[in-house]
SEKOLPA-730270 format. One record per residue: residue number from 0; residue in three letters; x, y, z of N, C-alpha, C, CB in turn. Coordinates in steps of 0.05 Angstrom, whole numbers, m for minus. Glycine has a CB too. Example, Ala and Ser with C-alpha at 12.3 -4.5 7.8 and 13.67 -1.06 7.14 Angstrom:
NODE   seq   type   n_east   n_north     n_up   ca_east   ca_north    ca_up   c_east   c_north     c_up   cb_east   cb_north    cb_up
NODE     0    Ala      264      m114      156       246        m90      156      264       m66      156       226        m89      181
NODE     1    Ser      257       m45      142       273        m21      143      258         1      157       282        m12      114
***
This chain:
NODE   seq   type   n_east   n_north     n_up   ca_east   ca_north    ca_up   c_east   c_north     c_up   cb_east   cb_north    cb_up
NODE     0    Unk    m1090       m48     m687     m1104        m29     m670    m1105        m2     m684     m1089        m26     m642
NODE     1    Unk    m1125        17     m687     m1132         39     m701    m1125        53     m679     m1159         44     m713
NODE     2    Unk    m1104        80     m693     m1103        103     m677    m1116       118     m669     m1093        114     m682
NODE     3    Unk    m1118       128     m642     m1137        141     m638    m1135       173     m630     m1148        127     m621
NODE     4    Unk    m1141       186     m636     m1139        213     m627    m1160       235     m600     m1142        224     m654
NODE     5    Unk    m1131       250     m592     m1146        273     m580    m1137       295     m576     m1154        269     m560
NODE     6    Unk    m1146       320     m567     m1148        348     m578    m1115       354     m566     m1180        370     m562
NODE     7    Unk    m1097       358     m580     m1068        364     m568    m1064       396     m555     m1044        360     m596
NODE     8    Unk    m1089       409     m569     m1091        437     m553    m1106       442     m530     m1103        457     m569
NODE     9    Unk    m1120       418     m528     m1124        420     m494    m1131       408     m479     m1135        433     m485
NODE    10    Unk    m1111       373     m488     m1107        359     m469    m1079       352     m467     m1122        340     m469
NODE    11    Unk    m1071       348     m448     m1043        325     m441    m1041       300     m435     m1029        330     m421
NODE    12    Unk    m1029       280     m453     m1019        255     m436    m1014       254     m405      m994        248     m448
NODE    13    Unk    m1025       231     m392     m1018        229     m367    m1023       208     m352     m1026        245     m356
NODE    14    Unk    m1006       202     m325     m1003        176     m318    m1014       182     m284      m968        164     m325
NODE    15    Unk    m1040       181     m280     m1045        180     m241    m1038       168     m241     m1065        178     m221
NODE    16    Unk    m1020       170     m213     m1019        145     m189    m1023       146     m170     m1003        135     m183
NODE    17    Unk    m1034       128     m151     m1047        133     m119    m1014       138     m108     m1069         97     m100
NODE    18    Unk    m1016       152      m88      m990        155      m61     m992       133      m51      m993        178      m35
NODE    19    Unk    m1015       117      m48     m1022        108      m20    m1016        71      m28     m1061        119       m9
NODE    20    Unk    m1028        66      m60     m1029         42      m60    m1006        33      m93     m1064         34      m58
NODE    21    Unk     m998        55     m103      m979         57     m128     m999        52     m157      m951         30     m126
NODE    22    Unk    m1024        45     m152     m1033         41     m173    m1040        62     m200     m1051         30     m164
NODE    23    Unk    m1034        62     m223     m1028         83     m244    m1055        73     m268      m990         81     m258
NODE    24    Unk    m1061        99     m269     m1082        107     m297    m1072       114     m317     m1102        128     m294
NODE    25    Unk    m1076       113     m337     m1071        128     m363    m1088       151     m363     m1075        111     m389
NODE    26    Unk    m1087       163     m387     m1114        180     m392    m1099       213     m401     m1137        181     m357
NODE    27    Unk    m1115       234     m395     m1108        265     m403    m1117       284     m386     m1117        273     m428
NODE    28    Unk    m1100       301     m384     m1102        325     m363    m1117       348     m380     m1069        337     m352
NODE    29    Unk    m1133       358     m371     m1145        379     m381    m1120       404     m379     m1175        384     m363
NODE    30    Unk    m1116       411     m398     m1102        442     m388    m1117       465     m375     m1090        457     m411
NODE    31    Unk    m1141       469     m388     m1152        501     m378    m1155       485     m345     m1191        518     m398
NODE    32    Unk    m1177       458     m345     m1194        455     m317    m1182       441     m299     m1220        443     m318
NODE    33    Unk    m1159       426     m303     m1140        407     m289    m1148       387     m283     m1130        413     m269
NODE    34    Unk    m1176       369     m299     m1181        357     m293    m1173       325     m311     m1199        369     m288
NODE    35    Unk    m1168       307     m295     m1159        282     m312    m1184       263     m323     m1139        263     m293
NODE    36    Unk    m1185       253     m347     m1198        234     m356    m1177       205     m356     m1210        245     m383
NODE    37    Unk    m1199       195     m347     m1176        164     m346    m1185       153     m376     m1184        133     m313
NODE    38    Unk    m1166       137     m384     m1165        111     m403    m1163        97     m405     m1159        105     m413
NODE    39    Unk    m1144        83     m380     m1140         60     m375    m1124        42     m361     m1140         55     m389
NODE    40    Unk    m1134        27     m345     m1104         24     m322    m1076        11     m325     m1111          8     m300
NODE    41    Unk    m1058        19     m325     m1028          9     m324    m1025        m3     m305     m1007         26     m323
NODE    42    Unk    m1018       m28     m312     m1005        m56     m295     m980       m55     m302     m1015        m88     m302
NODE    43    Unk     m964       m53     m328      m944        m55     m330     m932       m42     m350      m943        m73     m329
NODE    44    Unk     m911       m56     m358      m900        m25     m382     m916       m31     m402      m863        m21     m397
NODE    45    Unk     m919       m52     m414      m933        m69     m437     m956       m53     m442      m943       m102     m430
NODE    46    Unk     m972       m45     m413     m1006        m24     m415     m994         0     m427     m1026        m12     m379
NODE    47    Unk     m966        20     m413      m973         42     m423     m960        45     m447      m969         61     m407
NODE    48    Unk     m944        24     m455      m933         20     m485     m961        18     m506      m912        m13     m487
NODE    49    Unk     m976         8     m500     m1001          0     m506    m1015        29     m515     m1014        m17     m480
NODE    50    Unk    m1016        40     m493     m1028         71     m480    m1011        83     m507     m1016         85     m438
NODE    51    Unk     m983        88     m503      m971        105     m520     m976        95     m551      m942        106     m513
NODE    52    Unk     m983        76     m564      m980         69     m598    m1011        80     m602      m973         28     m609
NODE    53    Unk    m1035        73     m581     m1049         72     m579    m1069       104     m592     m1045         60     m557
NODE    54    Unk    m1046       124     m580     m1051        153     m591    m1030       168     m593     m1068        169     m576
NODE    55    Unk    m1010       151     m603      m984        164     m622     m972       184     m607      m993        178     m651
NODE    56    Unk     m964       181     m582      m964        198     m566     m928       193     m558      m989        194     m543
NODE    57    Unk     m910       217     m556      m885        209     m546     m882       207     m515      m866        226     m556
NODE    58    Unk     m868       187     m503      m869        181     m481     m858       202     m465      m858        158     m480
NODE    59    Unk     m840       222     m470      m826        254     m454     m855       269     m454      m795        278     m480
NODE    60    Unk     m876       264     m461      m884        275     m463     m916       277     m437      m881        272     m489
NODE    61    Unk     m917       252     m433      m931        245     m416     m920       262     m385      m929        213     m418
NODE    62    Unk     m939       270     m364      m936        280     m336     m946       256     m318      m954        308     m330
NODE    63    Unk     m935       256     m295      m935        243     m269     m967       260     m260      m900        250     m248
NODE    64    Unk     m987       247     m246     m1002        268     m228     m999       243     m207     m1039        283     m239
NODE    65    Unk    m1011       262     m189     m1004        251     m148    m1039       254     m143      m976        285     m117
***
C-alpha cells in the first residue's frame, strides 16, 4: 500500500462517531474551519490500523469528534 499524505499544518487526524448509532469515520479536521473530511469508515481496529499505516500517522495523535 503507498503512503499517502496530507497537509500536517492544517489538518488533523480524526475519528467521527455518531452519539446516536456508534458508527466511526476516519478522515481530518480542518484546524482554521473545523471542518471534517472523511476517509473512510471504521468497523474495526483492523480499518483504523489500516487508516493509521495508511498516512503514517501516530495513533496519540488522532482526536475523538461527537
Amino acid at each position: 500500500m503507498a503512503k499517502k499524505e496530507y497537509d500536517r499544518t492544517k489538518m488533523k487526524p480524526a475519528i467521527m462517531s455518531s452519539i446516536c448509532t456508534g458508527e466511526q469515520v476516519a478522515g481530518f479536521k480542518d484546524i482554521e474551519k473545523g471542518t471534517f473530511i472523511d476517509v473512510m469508515a471504521v468497523k474495526s481496529d483492523k480499518d483504523l490500523k489500516k487508516f493509521i499505516k495508511m498516512y503514517g500517522i501516530d495513533e496519540k495523535d488522532i482526536v475523538k469528534m461527537w
